[in-house]
C-alpha positions in Angstrom: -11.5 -28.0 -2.7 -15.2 -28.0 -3.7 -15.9 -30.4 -0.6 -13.5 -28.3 1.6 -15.9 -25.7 0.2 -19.5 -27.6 1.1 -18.3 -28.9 4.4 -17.4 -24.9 5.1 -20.7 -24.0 3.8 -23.1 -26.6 5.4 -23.8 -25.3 8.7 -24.1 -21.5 8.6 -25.3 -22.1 4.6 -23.1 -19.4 3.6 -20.3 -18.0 3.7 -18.6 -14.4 3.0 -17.0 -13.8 -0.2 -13.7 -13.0 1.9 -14.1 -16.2 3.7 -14.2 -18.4 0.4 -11.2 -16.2 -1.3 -8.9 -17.0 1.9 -9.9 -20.8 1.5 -9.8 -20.8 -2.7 -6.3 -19.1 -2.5 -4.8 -19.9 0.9 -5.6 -23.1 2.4 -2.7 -25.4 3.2 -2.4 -28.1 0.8 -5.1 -27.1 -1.3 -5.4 -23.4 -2.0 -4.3 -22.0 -5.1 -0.6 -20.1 -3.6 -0.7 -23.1 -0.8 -0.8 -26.1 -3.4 2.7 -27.1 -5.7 1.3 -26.5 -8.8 3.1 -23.8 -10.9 1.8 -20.1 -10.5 4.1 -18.1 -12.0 6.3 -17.9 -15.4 6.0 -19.8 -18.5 4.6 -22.6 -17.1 2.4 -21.3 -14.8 -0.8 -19.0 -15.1 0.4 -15.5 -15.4 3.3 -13.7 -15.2 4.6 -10.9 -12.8 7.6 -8.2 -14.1 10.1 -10.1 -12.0 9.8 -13.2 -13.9 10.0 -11.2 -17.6 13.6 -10.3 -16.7 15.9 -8.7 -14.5 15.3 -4.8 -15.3 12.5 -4.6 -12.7 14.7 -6.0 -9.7 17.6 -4.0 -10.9 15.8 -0.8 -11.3 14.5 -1.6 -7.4 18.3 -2.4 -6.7 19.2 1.6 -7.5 16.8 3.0 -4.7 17.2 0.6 -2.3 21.1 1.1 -2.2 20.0 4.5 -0.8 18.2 3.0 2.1 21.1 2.5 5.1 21.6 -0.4 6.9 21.0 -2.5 3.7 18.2 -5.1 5.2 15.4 -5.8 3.3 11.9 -7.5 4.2 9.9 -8.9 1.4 6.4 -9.9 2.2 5.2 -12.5 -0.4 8.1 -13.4 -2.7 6.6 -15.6 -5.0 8.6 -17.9 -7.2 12.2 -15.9 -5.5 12.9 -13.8 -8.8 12.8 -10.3 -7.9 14.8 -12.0 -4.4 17.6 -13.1 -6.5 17.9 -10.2 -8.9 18.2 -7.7 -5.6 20.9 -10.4 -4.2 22.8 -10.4 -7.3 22.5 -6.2 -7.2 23.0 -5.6 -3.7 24.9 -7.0 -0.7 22.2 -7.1 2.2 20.4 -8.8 5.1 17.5 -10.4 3.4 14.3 -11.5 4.8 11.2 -13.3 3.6 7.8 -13.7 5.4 5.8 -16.4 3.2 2.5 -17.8 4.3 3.0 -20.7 1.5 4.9 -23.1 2.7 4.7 -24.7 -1.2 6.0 -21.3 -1.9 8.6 -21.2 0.8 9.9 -24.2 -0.6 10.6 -22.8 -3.9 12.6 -19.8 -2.9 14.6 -22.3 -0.5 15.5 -23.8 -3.5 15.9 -21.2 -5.9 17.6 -18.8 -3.2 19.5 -21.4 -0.6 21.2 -20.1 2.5 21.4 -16.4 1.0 17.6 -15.7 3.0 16.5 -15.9 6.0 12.5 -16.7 6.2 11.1 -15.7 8.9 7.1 -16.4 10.1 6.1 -12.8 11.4 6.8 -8.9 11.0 9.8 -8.6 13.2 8.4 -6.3 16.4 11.4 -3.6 15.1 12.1 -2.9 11.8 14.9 -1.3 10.1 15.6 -1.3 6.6 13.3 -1.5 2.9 10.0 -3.4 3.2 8.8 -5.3 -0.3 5.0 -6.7 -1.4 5.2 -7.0 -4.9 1.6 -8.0 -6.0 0.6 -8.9 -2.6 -2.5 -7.1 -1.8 -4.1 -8.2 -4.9 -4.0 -11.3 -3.0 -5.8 -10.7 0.4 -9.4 -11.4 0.7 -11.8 -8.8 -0.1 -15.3 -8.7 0.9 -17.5 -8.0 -1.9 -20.4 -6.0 -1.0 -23.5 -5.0 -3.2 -25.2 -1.7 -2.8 -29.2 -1.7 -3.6 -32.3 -0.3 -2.8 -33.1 -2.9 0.3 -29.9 -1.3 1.7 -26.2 -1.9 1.7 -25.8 -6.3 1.6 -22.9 -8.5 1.8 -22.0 -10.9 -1.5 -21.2 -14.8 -0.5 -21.1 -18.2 -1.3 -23.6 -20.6 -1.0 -24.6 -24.4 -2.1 -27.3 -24.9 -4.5 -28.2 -28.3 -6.1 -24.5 -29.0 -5.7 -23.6 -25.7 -7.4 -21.6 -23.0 -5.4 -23.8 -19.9 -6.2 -24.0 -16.2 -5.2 -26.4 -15.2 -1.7 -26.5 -12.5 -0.2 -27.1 -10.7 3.7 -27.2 -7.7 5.0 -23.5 -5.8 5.6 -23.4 -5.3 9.6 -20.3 -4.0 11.7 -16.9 -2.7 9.9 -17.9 -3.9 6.8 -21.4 -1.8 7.2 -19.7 0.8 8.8 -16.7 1.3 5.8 -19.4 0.5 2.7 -21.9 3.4 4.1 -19.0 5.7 4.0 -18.4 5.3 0.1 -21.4 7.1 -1.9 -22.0 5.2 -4.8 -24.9 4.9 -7.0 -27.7 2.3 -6.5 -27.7 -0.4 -7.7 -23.6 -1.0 -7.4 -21.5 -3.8 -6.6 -17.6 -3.9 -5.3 -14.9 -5.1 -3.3 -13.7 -4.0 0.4 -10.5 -5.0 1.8 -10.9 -4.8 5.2 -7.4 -7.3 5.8 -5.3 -4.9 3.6 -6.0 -2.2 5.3 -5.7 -3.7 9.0 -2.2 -4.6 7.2 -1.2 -1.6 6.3 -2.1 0.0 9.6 0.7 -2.6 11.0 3.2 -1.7 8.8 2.4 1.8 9.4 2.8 1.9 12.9 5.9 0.0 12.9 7.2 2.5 10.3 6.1 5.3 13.0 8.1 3.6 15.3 11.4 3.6 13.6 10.8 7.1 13.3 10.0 8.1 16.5 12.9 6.8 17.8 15.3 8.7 15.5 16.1 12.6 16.7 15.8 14.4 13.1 14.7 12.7 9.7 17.6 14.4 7.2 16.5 14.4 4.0 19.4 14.3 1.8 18.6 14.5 -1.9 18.3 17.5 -3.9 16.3 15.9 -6.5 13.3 13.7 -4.9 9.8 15.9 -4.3 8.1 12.6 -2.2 6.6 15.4 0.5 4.4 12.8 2.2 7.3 10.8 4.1 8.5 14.6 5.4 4.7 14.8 6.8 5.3 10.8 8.0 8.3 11.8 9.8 6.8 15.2 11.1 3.6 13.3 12.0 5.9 11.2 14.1 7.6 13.9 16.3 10.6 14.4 14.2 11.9 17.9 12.6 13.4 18.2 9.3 17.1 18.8 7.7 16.8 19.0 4.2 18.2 21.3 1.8 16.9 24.4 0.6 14.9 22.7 -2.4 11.4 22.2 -4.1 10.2 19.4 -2.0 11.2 20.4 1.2 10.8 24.1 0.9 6.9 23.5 -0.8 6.4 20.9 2.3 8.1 23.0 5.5 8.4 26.6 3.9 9.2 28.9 6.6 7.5 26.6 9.2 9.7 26.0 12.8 9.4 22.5 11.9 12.9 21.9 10.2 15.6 23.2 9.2 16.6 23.7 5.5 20.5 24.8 4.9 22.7 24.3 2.2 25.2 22.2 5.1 23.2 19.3 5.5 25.0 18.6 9.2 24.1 22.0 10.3 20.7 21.8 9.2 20.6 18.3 11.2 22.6 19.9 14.4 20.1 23.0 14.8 16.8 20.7 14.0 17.9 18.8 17.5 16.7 22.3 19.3 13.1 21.4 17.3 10.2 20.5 19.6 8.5 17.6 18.6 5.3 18.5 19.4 5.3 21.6 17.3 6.1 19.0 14.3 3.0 16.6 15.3 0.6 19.9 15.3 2.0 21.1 11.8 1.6 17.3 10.4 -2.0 17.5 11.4 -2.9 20.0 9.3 -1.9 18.2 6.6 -4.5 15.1 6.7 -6.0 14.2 2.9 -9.1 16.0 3.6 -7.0 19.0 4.3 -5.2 18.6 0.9 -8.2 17.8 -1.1 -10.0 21.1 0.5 -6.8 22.6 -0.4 -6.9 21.3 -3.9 -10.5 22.2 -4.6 -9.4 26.2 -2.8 -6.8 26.4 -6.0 -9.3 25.8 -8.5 -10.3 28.4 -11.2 -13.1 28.6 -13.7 -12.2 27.9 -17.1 -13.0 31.0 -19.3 -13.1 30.9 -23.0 -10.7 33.3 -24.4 -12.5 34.8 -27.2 -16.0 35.1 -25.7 -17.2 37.1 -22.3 -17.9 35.4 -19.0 -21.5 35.5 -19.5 -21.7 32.9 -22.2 -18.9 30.4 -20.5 -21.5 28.0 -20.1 -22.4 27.4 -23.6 -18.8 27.0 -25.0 -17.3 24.3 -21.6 -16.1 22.1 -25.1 -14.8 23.9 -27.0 -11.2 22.8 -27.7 -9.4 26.4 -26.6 -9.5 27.5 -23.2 -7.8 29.5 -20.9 -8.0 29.4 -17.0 
């Protein structure tokens, strides 16, 4: 690896810190995940919850039997545990996209004919998507923040020695590092690949949804409001029942429908114009619900002393709002 490293580093002289994590962890035959050493388990280096036991998997297995169509797409399945618990909980369509073909091997063997492995995000998707500990994974650029200006942390060759250089951040990297206010001097990580990667999976999910005619939401129990704003952000009304979730997300908005006869609810949203449903989803961005948040705030007032002196009792252990 180190001369994989110094033939990488000789002409340019450096290297980004995302370029030597991609080589480090991912290149074939020699990366850390590409290589056939043991990772996981007992015998490996450290130890995700699928490989303590079976409760994680199984615990997945009682949401995911909610999810129609039973097909599942897991991104990154490791050693094959969690796989195997979710096959021996559920009877589905299974799917794996590895990029380690040492990997890929494993679950082969640990999983046989009961997976299909695929090498890219199918162009339609239906069905549960999994990355357990997979974004941990990707490359990240780290980037330092000083008085010079914003500069870009990489790997270098010194008296035979990989050491830390630095340059100055330019393009997305510069672009996404000036938009985080931090003090100075600071040092982090951006993942520019995880995000590019969840922007796929995202608009594949908005897809699937803008194909569909209503998104029914049929539990009376679950509050998740943000995939009723996916959906609506998609062109798609609302059935739900009358319940907190639904009612705190749509209210009395034309947007969906929210009936105690769940078919009903779905037969009237039909009449729902989509683009009413994109408008309302809009106003609904995270800097719309953080200026919301911040709106709902209230002072905290001592309760035995007037508002005048607040400011000299903010820790004292009794407060009211």
């Amino acid at each position: 690896m180190l001369a994989r490293l110094a033939k990488e580093i000789e002409q340019p002289g450096w290297i980004s810190f995302a370029r030597y994590m991609q080589l480090v962890l991912h290149e074939p035959g020699i990366g850390y995940y590409a290589a056939g050493a043991q990772k996981f388990g007992r015998g490996g280096d450290f130890v995700t919850a699928p490989e303590l036991g079976r409760l994680f998997g199984r615990t997945l297995a009682r949401q995911l039997r909610e999810i129609p169509g039973k097909r599942i797409l897991e991104l990154g399945a490791g050693s094959g545990a969690l796989a195997q618990t979710l096959l021996g909980e559920l009877t589905c369509e299974y799917l794996i996209l590895e990029t380690s073909a040492a990997l890929r091997e494993r679950q082969r063997a640990r999983l046989g004919n009961r997976v299909q492995f695929i090498d890219r995000l199918p162009p339609r998707w239906a069905g549960a998507v999994i990355a357990n500990e997979v974004v941990d994974a990707m490359p990240v650029h780290a980037v330092a923040w000083t008085e010079r200006g914003v500069m870009e942390r990489g790997v270098s060759f010194r008296d035979g020695k990989l050491v830390w250089a630095e340059k100055p951040a330019s393009g997305d990297l510069l672009e996404e590092a000036r938009a985080i206010k931090v003090p100075t001097p600071y040092q982090s990580e951006i993942n520019l690949v995880a995000r590019a990667w969840m922007r796929t999976l995202g608009e594949r999910l908005a897809e699937v949804y803008a194909a569909a005619d209503v998104f029914a939401f049929p539990s009376r129990t679950d509050t998740f409001g943000l995939v009723l704003l996916e959906a609506l952000a998609s062109g798609l009304p609302i059935a739900a029942f009358p319940v907190s979730g639904p009612l705190d997300v749509i209210g009395d908005a034309p947007v969906g429908v929210l009936d105690e006869d769940l078919r009903a609810a779905c037969l009237a949203a039909l009449n729902i114009p989509r683009g009413i449903c994109v408008e309302f989803a809009a106003k609904h961005t995270w800097e719309a619900s953080g200026r919301a948040f911040l709106d709902n705030m209230a002072p905290i007032r001592h309760a035995d002393v007037p508002d005048e002196a607040i400011d000299l009792v903010t820790d004292h252990p009794r407060f009211v709002t």
